[in-house]
Backbone bond lengths (Angstrom), bond angles and torsions (degrees), N, CA, C in turn:
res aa  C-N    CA-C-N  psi(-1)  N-CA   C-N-CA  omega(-1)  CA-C   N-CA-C  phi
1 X - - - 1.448 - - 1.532 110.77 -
2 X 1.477 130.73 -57.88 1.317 128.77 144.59 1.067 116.03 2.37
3 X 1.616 111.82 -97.56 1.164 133.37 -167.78 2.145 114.61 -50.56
4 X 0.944 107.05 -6.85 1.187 110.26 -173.27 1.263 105.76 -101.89
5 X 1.841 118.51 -43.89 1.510 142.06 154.67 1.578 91.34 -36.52
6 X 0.880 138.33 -62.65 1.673 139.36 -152.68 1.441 99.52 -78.90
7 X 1.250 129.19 -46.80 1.350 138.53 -170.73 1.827 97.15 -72.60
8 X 1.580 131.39 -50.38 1.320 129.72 -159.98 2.295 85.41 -70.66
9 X 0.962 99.39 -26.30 1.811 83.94 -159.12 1.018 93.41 -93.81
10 X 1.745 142.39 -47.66 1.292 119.56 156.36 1.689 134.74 -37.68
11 X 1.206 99.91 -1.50 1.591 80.14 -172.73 2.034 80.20 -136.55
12 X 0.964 151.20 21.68 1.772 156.73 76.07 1.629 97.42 1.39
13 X 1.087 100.96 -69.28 2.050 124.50 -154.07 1.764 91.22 -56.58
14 X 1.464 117.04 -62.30 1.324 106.51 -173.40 1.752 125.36 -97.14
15 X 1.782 100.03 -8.96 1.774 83.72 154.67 1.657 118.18 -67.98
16 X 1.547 123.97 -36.26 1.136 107.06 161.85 1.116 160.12 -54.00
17 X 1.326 111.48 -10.73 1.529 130.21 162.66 1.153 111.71 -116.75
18 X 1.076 129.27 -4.79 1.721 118.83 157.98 1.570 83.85 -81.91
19 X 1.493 156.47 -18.50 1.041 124.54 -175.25 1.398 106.33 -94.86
20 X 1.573 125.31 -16.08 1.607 130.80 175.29 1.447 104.18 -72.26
21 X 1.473 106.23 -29.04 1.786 104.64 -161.78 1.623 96.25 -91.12
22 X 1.471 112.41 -31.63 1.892 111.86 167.23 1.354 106.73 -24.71
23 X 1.802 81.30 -70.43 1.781 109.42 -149.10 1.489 96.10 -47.47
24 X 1.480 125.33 -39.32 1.458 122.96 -170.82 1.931 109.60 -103.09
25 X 1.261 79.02 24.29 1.670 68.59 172.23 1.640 114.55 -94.53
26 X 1.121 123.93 -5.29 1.355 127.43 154.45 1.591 134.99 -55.27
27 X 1.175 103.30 -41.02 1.870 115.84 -176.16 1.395 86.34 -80.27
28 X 1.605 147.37 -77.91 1.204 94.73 -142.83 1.515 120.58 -72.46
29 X 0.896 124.55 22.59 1.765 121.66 -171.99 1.802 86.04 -111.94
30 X 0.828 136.50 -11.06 1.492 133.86 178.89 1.114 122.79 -58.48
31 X 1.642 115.18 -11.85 1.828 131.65 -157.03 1.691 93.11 -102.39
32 X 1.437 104.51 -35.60 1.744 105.73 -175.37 1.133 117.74 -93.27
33 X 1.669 121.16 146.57 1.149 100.54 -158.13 1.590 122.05 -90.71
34 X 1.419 122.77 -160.05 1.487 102.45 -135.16 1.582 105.65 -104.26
35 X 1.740 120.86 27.26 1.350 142.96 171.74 1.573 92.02 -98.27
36 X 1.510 121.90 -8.92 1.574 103.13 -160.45 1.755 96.10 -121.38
37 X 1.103 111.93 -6.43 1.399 126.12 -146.93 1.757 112.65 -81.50
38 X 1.651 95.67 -50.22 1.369 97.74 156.18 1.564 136.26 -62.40
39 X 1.313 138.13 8.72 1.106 151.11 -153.27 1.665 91.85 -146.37
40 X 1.190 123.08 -45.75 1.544 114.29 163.04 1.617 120.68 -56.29
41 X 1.217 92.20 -26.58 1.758 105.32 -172.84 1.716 94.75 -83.60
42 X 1.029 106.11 -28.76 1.856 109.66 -178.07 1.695 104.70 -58.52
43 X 1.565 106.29 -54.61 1.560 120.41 -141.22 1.745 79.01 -91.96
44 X 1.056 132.17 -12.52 1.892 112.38 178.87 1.433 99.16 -108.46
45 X 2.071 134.51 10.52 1.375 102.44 159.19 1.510 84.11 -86.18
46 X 1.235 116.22 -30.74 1.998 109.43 -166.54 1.427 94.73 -34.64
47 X 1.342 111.23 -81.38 1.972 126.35 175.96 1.567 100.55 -7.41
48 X 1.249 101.50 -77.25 1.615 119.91 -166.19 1.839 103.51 -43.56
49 X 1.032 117.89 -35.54 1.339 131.52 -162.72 1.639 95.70 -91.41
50 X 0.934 125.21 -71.98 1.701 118.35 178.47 1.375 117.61 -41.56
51 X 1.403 98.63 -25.92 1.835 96.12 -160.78 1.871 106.62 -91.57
52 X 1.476 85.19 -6.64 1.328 80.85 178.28 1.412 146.52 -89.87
53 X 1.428 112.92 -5.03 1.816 122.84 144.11 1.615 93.11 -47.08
54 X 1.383 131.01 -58.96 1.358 109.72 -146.87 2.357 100.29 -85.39
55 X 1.137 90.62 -3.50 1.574 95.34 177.23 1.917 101.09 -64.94
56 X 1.795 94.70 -63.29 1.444 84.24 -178.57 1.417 138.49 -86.35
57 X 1.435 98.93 3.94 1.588 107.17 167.10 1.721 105.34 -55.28
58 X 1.663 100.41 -60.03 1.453 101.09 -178.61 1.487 118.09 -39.76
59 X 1.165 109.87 -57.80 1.433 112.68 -174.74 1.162 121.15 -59.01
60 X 1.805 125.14 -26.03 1.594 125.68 174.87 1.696 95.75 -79.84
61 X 1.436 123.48 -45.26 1.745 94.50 -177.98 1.304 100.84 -69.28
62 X 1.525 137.14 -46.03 1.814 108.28 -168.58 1.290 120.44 -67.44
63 X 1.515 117.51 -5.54 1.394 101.25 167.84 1.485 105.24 -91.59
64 X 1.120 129.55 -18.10 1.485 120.44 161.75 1.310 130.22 -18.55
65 X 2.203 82.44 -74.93 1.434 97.25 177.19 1.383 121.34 -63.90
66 X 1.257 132.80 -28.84 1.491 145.15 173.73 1.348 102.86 -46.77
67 X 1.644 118.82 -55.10 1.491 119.27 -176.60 1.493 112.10 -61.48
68 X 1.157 116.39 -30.02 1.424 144.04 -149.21 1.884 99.19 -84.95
69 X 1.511 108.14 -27.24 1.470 111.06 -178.72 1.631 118.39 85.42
70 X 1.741 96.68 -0.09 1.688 103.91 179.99 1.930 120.03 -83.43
71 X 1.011 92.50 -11.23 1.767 115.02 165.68 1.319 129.11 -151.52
72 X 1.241 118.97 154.91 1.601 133.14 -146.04 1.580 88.06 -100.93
73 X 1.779 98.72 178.26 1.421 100.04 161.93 1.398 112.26 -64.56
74 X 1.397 110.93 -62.35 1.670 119.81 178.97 1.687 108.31 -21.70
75 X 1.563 114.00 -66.18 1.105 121.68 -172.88 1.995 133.78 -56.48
76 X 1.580 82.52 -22.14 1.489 104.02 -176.88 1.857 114.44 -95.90
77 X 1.145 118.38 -19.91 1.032 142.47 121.61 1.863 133.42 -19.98
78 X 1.453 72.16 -66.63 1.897 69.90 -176.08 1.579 94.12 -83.11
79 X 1.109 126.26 -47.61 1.524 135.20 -169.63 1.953 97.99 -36.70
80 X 1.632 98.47 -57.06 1.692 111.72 172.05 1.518 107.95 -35.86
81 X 1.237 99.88 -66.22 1.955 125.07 -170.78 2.356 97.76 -34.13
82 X 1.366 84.43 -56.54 1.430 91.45 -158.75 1.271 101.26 -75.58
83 X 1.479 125.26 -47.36 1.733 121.05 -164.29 1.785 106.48 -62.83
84 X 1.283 107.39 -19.94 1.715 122.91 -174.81 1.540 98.84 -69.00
85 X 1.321 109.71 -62.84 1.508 107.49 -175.99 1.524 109.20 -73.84
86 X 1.007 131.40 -40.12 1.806 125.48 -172.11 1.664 96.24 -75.53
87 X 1.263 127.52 -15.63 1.711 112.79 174.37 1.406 114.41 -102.14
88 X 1.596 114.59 -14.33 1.088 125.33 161.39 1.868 123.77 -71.25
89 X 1.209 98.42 -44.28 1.687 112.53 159.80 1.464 116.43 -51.43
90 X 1.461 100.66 -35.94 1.668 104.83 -168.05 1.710 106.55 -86.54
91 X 1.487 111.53 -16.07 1.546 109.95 -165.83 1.573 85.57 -94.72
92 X 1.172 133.84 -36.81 1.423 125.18 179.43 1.356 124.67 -62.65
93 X 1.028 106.44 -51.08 2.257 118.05 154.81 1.587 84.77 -19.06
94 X 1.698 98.25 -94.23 1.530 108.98 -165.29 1.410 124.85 -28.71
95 X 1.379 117.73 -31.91 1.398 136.08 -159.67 1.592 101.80 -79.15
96 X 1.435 104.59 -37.69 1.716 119.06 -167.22 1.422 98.81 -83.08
97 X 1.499 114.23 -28.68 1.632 115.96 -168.28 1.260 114.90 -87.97
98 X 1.535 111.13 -6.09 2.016 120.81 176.11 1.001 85.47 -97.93
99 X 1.604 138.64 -46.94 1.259 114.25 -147.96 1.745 115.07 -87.89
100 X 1.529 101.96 -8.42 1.694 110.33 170.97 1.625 74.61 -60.72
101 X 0.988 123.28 -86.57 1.614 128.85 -140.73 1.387 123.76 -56.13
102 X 1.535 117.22 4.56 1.411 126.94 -178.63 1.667 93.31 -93.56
């Protein structure tokens, strides 16, 4: 039952930010212009798609620790807040570094 609890919120954990990282998968390709744009839009679902073993790994250890009594809601929360933007920061790097190379 656990383990299934862990499996339903991990995978909660990454439709929601594949749906935050969707919603923003438009702007960064918005800067290039618009012969290049569709192919930018290609290479950040690719991003979105690789990163996502490591999306729901995160989410099965923090709900661990959550079960575990080692972080709060507050804390699990913010923990969410930050890993969203620092993997989101990190898929955009990547995004800028294919698209020099296209």
């Amino acid at each position: 039952m656990i383990q299934s609890w862990r499996y339903w919120s991990a995978l909660v954990f990454c439709l929601s930010i594949t749906s935050s990282v969707s919603f923003a998968a438009d702007p960064p390709c918005d800067k290039y212009p618009p012969a290049k744009q569709s192919r930018c839009t290609e290479i950040w679902k690719d991003l979105n798609q690789e990163d996502g073993p490591v999306i729901a790994q995160f989410g099965l250890d923090q709900q661990k620790r959550r079960e575990e009594g080692k972080i709060n809601a507050r804390q699990h929360l913010a923990e969410n807040m930050t890993f969203i933007k620092q993997s989101t920061e990190k898929r955009i790097e990547r995004l800028n570094e294919r698209m020099a190379k296209e």
